[in-house]
N, C-alpha and C positions, 0 to 999 in steps of 0.2 A: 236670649230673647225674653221679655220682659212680659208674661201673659196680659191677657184684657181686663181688669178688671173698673169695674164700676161701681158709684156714691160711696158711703165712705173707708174704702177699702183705696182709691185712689193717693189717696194722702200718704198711707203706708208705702205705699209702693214707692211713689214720688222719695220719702225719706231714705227707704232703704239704697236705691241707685244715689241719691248725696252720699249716703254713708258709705257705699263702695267706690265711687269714685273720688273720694276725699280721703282714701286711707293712704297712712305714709306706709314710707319700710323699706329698710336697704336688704340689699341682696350681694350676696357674693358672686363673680361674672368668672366664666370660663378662659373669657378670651380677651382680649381688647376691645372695648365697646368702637363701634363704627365713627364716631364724633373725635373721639380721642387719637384712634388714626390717621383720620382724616386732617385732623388740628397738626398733630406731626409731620405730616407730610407736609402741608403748607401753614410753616408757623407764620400767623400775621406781624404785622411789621412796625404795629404800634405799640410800644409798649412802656411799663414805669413801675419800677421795682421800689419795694422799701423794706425795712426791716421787720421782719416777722413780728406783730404786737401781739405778746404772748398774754402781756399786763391788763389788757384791754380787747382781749379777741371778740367775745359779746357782741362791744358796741362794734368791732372791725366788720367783723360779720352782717351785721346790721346795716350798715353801712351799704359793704358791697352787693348784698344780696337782694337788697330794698332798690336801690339803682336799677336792675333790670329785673324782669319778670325770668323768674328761676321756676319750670315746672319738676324738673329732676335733675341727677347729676353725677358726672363719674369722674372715680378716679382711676389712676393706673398706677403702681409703685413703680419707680427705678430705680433707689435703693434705699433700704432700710439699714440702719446702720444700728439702732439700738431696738432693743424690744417693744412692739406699739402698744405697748401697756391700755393705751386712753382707745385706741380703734379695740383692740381685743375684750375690755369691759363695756365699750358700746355693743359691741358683738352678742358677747355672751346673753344676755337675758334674752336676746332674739333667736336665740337657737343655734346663730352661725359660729363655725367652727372654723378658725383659718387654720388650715395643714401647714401651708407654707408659709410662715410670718415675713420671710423678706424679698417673697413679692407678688403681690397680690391686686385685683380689680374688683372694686364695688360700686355698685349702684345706688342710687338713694332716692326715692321721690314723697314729694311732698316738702313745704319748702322748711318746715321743722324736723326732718332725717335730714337734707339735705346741707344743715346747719350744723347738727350735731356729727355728721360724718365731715366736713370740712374743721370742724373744732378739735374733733377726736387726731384726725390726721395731722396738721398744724404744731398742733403739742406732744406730737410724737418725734419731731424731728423730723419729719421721712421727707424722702424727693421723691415728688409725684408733679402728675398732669392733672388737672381736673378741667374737664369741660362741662356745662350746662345745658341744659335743653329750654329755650330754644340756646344757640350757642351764640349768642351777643360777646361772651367776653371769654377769658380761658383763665387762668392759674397754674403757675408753675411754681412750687414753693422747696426750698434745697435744706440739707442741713444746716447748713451754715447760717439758717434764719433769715434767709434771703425770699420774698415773694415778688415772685415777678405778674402783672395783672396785664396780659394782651387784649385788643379790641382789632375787629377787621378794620377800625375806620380812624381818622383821626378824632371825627367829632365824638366817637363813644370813649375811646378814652380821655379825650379832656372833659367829658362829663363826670366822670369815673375819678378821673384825680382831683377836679374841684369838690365833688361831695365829699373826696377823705380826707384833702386839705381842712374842711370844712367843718370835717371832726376831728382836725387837730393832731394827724397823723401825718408823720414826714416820710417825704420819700427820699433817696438817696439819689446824690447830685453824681448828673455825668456817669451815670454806669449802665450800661447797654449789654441783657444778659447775650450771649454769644449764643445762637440758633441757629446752627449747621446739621441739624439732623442724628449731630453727636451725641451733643445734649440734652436733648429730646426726642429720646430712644422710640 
């Protein structure tokens, strides 16, 4: 709770609550965040996969992130197959320490972590889930440089593929990732 203050002590106060509710910062998570189980359980049903643009992630990111309002956002690993070199030096200067490199749940908010922690992840090869908050859209992205982009609706994902069409990003014709609960663990 934020004391009374009055004339020009107000100003300060008003600045410091911007400056703490505009702080980014990922976090390492215990468990499965609630969004991403939830997404698992019921994976949506619209969906459009393309090849991971490792050449161009930046503007990919930019891209999809600008498309809907991203307040935070989590991942969950389901397997790591090579060392996350790029998650592990986003990691380090923040303090966190992964124990377990090949499987792990992190949180990011603010929509600059949340960028850097989908970048980091991405160019690690790993197979994860990432959902967003609010959860307009999801991500599943595999090693094999596959990104698959879900929406609950039809209309959010064909908004979602004309703006990447739009940056000149192809998706991969006629391949429907297979979401039986297997593959996203």
């Amino acid at each position: 709770m934020w004391p009374t203050i009055v004339g020009h002590n107000l100003v300060l106060m008003v600045s410091k609550r911007r400056e703490l509710s505009e702080k980014t910062m990922i976090e390492l998570l215990t468990a499965v965040p609630s969004q991403i189980r939830q997404f698992r359980a019921n994976v949506w049903n619209f969906q459009a996969t393309l090849v991971t643009p490792r050449n161009a992630m930046n503007r990919f990111l930019a891209v999809v992130l600008g498309t809907f309002p991203v307040l935070e956002g989590s991942i969950a690993t389901d397997q790591v197959v090579f060392e996350p070199d790029h998650v592990i030096e986003l990691l380090n200067p923040r303090g966190i320490l992964l124990e377990n490199l090949w499987e792990f749940r992190l949180n990011a908010t603010g929509a600059e972590d949340v960028t850097a922690l989908l970048d980091a992840t991405l160019n690690d090869w790993i197979d994860f889930t990432f959902v967003p908050t609010p959860a307009s859209f999801a991500i599943y992205a595999d090693h094999d440089e596959y990104l698959t982009l879900y929406c609950p609706d039809e209309a959010s994902i064909e908004t979602l593929r004309l703006r990447i069409e739009d940056a000149e990003f192809e998706f991969v014709k006629d391949y429907t990732r297979p979401s039986d609960g297997e593959l996203l663990r």
